[in-house]
C-alpha positions in Angstrom: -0.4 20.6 29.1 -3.1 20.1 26.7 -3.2 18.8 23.2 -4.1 22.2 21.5 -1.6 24.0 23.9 1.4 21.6 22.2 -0.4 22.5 18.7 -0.1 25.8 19.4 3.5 25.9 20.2 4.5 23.2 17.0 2.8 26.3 14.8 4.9 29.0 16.2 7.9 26.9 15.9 7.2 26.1 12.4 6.7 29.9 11.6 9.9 30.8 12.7 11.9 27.6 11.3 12.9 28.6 7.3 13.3 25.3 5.7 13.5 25.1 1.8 12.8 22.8 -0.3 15.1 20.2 -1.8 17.6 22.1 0.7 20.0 19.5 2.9 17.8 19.5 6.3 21.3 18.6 8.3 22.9 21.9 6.7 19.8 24.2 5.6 21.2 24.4 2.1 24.4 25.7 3.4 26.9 22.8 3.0 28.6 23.2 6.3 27.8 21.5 9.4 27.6 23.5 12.8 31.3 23.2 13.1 31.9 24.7 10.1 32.7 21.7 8.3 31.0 19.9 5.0 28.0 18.7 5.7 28.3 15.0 5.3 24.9 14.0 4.9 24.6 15.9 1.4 28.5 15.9 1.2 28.9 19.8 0.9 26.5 20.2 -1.7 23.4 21.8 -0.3 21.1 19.7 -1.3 18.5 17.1 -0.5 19.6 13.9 -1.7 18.0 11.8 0.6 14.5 12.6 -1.4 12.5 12.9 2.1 
């Protein structure tokens, strides 16, 4: 595969991935894990606090 082949697949990713900022990138901004359990990197909150 060629290097603007992979670039052209990271930009359709992106475009399809919602990602909000100062949202919890474990949870989405949800609070839950996949489980359906708190998040426990931003303990259920939501939000970013890692400040990445």
């Amino acid at each position: 595969m060629e290097p603007e082949e992979l670039d052209a697949g990271w930009t359709d990713i992106l475009a399809t991935v919602l990602l909000a900022h100062s949202h919890c990138c474990t949870c989405n901004g949800t609070g839950l894990d996949g489980d359906g359990d708190t998040c426990r990197d931003c303990d259920g909150t939501g939000i970013d606090n890692h400040g990445a």
